[in-house]
N, C-alpha and C positions, 0 to 999 in steps of 0.2 A: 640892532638889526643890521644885515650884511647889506653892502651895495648892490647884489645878484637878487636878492628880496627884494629890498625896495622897488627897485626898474620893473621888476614881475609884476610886484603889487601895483604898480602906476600904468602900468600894461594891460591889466586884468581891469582896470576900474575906466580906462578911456577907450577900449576896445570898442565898446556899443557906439561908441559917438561920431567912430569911424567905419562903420561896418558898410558893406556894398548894399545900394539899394534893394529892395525884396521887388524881386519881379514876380507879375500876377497876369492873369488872366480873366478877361471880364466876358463871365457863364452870360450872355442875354438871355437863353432861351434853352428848352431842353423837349425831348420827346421820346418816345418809346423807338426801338432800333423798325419796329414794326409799320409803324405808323407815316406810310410811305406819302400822304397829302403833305403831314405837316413837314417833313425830310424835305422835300419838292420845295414847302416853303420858305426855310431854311435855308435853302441851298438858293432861291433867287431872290432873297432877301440881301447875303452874304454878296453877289453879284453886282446887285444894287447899291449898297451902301463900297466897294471898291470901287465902283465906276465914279462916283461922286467926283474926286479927284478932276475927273476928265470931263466934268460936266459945267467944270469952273469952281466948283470948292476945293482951293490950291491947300489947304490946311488937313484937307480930308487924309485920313492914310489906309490904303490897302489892307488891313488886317485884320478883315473877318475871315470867319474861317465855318464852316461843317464838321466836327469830329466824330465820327462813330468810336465809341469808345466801348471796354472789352466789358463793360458792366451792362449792355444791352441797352445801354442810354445814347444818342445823339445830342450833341450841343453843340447851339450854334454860340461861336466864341468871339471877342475882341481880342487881340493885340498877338494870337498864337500866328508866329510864321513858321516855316520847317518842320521839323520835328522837335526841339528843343527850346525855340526862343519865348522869351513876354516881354511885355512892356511894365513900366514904372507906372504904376495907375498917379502916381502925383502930378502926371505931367498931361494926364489926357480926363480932367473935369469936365471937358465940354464935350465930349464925346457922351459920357454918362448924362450929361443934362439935356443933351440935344434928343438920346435916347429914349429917355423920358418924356418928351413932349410927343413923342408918336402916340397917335391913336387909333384905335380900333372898333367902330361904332357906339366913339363916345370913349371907349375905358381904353387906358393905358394900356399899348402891344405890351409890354416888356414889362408887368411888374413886378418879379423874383430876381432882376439882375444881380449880381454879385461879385466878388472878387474871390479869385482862388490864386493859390501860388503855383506857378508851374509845375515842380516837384508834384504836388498833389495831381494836376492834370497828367502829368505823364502814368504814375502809379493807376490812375482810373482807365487808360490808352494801355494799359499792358504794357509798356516800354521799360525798360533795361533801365 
């Protein structure tokens, strides 16, 4: 075997162990583009959990978000800022767990949460 091989081969096998985090996006919530109560609620939910920050939860971060997205869906999202960016869900667990404890007379607001990778949310957003 040639030395230009081998380094390939040792390249192609350690690659995954080094690759860039996969950033995601966490769906809380979703609603028809129509459905202008639950949008309204969405939108002063998203409000509400970035004001946290300023309410004395110094851990809190700004990024929820409202998307109308080109598939006639609304979602209200975690970690989407600009047009492009996510966050690392490995580093925001207590976001997901704190999410979870919200209730809704008695049941769970939020039980479909989920992780999407950006790329997918952009493609679902019509984006380039």
């Amino acid at each position: 075997m040639k030395i230009p091989t081998i380094i390939t081969f040792c390249i192609l096998i350690f690659t995954p162990a080094f690759s860039a985090p996969l950033y995601e996006v966490l769906v809380v919530d979703t609603a028809r583009a129509g459905n202008r109560g639950k949008i309204e609620e969405f939108e002063n939910a998203a409000a509400e959990f970035n004001a946290l920050q300023y309410k004395g939860y110094l851990a809190a971060k700004p990024y929820f978000n409202v998307l109308h997205m080109a598939n006639g869906r609304v979602y209200l999202v975690f970690g989407f800022k600009d047009q492009v960016q996510g966050i690392h869900r490995k580093n925001y667990r207590r976001t997901v767990k704190n999410l979870r404890r919200l209730k809704n007379d008695g049941a769970q607001k939020y039980p479909d949460m989920h992780w999407v990778p950006v790329e997918e949310i952009r493609k679902l957003m019509g984006a380039p």
